[in-house]
C-alpha positions as CSV (number, residue, x, y, z in Angstrom):
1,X,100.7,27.2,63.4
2,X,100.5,30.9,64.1
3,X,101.3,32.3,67.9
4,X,98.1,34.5,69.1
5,X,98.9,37.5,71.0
6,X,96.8,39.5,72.9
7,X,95.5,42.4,71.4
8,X,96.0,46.1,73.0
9,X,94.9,46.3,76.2
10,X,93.3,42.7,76.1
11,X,95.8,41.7,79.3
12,X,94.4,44.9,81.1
13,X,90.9,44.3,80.9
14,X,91.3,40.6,81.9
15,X,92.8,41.6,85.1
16,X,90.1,44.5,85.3
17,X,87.4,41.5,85.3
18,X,89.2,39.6,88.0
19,X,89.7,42.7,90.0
20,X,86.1,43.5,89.6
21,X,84.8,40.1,90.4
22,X,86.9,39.5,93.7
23,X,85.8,42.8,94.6
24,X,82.0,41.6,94.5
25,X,83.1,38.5,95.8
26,X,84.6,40.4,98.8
27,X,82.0,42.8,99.6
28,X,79.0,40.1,99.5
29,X,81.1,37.8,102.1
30,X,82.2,41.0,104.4
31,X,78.8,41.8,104.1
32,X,77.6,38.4,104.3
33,X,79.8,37.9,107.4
34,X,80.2,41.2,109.2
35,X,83.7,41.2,108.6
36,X,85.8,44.2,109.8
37,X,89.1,45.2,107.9
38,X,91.2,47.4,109.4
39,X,95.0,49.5,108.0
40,X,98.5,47.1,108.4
41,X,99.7,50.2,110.3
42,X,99.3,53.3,111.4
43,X,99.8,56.4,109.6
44,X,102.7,58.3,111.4
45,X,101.4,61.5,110.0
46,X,98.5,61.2,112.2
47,X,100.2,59.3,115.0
48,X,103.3,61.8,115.4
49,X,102.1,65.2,113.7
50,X,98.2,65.0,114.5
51,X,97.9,65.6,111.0
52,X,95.5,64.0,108.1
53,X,97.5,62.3,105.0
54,X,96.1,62.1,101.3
55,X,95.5,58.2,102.4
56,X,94.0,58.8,105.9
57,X,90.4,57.4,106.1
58,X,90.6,55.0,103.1
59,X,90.6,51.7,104.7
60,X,87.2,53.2,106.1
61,X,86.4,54.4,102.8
62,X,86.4,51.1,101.4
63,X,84.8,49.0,103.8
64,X,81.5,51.7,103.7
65,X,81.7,51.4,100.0
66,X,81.8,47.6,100.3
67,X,78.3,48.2,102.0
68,X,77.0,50.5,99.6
69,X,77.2,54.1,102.7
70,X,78.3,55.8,99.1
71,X,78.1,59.7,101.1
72,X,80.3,58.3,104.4
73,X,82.6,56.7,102.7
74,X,83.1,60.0,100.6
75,X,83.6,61.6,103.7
76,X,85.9,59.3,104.7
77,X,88.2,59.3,101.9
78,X,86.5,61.0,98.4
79,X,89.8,59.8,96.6
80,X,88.6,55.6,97.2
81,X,85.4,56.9,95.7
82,X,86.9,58.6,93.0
83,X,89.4,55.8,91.9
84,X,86.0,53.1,92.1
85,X,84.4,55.9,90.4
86,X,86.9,55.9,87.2
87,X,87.5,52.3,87.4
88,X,83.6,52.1,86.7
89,X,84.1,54.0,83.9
90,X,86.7,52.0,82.2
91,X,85.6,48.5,83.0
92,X,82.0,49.5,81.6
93,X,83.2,51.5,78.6
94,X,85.7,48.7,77.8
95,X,83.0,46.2,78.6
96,X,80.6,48.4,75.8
97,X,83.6,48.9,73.3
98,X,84.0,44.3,73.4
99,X,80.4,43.9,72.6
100,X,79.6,46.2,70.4
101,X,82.6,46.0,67.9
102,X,84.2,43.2,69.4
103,X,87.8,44.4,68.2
104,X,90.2,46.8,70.2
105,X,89.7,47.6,73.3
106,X,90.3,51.4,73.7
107,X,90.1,53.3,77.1
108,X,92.5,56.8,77.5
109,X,93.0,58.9,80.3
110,X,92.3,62.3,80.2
111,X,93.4,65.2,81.5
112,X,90.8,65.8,83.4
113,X,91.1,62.9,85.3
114,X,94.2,64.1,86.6
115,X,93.0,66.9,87.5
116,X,90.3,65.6,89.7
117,X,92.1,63.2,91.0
118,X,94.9,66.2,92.0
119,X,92.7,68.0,93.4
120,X,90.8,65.5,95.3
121,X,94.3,64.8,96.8
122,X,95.0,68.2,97.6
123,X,92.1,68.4,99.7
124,X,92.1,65.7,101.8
125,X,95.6,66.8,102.8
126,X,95.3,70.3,103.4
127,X,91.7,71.1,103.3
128,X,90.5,68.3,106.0
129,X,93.6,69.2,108.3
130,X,92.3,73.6,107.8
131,X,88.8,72.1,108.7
132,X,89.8,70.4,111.4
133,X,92.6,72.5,112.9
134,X,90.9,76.3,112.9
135,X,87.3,75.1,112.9
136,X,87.1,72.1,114.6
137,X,85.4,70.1,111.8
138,X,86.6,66.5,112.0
139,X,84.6,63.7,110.1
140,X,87.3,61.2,111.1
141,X,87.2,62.7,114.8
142,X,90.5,61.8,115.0
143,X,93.0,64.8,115.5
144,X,90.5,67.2,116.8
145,X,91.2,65.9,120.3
146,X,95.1,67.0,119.8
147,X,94.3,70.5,118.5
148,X,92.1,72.2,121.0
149,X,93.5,74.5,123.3
């Protein structure tokens, strides 16, 4: 009796489908129920330097794209939108690649992927925090408050 192994990237897109599933699952009972989910803890960027981190905004993020508010939860966080974005891409283009030839499944990053996600990242830090310190433009409203003379 031969041992069956998983083929490359098999493993990956199984967990990929149970990801995927119990985030529908998820977002049709928080929708379903009007839950509210909320960050374990503050960010002590904001709390202590009145300052925006990469991550600040993302809890929001996801709960609007749980109901489908695609442009606030953008604002809120482009980088949750981003990473659904790209994990889109890989669970359909896997999802294509199983049907069609039913062998391997293949899925690579690119470089521009990196990229994006870089610079998606660099302006939630820096360009939210310029925004909202020398303009007073503050989608989060949140530090606007601590910066006004």
């Amino acid at each position: 009796m031969q041992k069956k192994y998983l083929q490359e990237g098999q493993l990956l897109y199984i967990i990929a489908t149970v990801v995927f599933a119990a985030g529908i699952l998820f977002a049709v009972i928080s929708n379903v129920f009007h839950l509210r989910f909320y960050a374990l803890w503050p960010c002590m960027l904001k709390e202590v330097g009145h300052l925006y981190c990469p991550g600040c905004g993302g809890t929001r993020a996801v709960y609007l794209l749980f109901r489908l508010r695609l442009v606030e939860s953008i604002m809120s966080n482009p980088f949750v939108f981003y990473f659904a974005f790209l994990f889109l891409y890989y669970y359909i283009g896997t999802t294509l690649a199983v049907i069609n030839k039913g062998r391997r499944i293949y899925f690579h990053f690119r470089i521009w992927m990196v990229a994006v996600a870089g610079i998606i990242l660099l302006w939630t830090m820096v360009g939210r925090n310029v925004l909202a310190i020398f303009f007073g433009i503050d989608y989060l409203g949140e530090i606007v408050p601590y910066w006004r003379y």
